[in-house]
C-alpha positions in Angstrom: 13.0 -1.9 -22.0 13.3 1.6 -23.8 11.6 4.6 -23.1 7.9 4.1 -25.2 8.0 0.2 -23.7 8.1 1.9 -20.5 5.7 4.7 -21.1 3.4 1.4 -22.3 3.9 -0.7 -19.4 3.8 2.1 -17.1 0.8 3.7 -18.8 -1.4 0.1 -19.5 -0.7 -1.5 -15.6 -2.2 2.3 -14.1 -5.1 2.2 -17.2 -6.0 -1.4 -16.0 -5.8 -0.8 -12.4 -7.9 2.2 -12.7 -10.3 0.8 -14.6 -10.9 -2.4 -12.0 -11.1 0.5 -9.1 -14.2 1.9 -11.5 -15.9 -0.9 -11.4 -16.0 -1.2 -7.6 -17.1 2.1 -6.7 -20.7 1.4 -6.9 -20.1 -1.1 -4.0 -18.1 0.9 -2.2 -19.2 2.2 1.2 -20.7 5.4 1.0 -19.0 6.9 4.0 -15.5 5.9 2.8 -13.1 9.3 1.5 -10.0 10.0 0.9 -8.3 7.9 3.9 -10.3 4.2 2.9 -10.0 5.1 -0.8 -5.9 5.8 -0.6 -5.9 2.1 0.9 -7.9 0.6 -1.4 -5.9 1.6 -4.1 -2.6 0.7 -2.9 -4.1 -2.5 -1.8 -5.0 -3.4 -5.6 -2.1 -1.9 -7.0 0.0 -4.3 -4.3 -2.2 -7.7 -5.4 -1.3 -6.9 -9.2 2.7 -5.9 -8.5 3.5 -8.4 -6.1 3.0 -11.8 -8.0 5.3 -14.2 -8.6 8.1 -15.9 -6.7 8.9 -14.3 -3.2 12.8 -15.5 -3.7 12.8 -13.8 -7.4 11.2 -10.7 -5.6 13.7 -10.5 -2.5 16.8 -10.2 -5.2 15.1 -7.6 -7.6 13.6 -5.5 -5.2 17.2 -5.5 -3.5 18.5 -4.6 -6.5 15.6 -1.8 -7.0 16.3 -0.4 -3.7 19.8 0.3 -3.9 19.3 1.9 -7.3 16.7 4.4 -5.3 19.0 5.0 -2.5 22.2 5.3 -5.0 20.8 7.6 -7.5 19.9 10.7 -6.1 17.3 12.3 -8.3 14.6 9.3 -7.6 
């Protein structure tokens, strides 16, 4: 991918995301903050990333990871 596919991808998954979370908040408990709402978010953002083959996933996010721990300025 080059840089605008990126900025699209990066840009349309965190649009989308955001917009589901919306939706919810009506239905939300009341009494949930910053702690319930954190989760909540990383819980949908988790449901939508991690599709797919666990296999395929196992390889790419080794390959991810040593790219992270490699390159020093992530």
């Amino acid at each position: 991918m080059d840089i605008p596919e990126k900025l699209k991808f990066i840009n349309d998954l965190v649009d989308n995301v955001k917009m589901d979370i919306v939706k919810k908040v009506k239905d939300m408990p009341e009494d949930w903050d910053g702690i319930e709402l954190r989760w909540y978010i990383s819980e949908r953002f988790n449901e939508i990333v991690f599709g797919g083959s666990e296999d395929k996933r196992k390889k790419r996010y080794q390959g991810y990871r040593n790219f992270i721990i490699t390159t020093g300025n992530f």
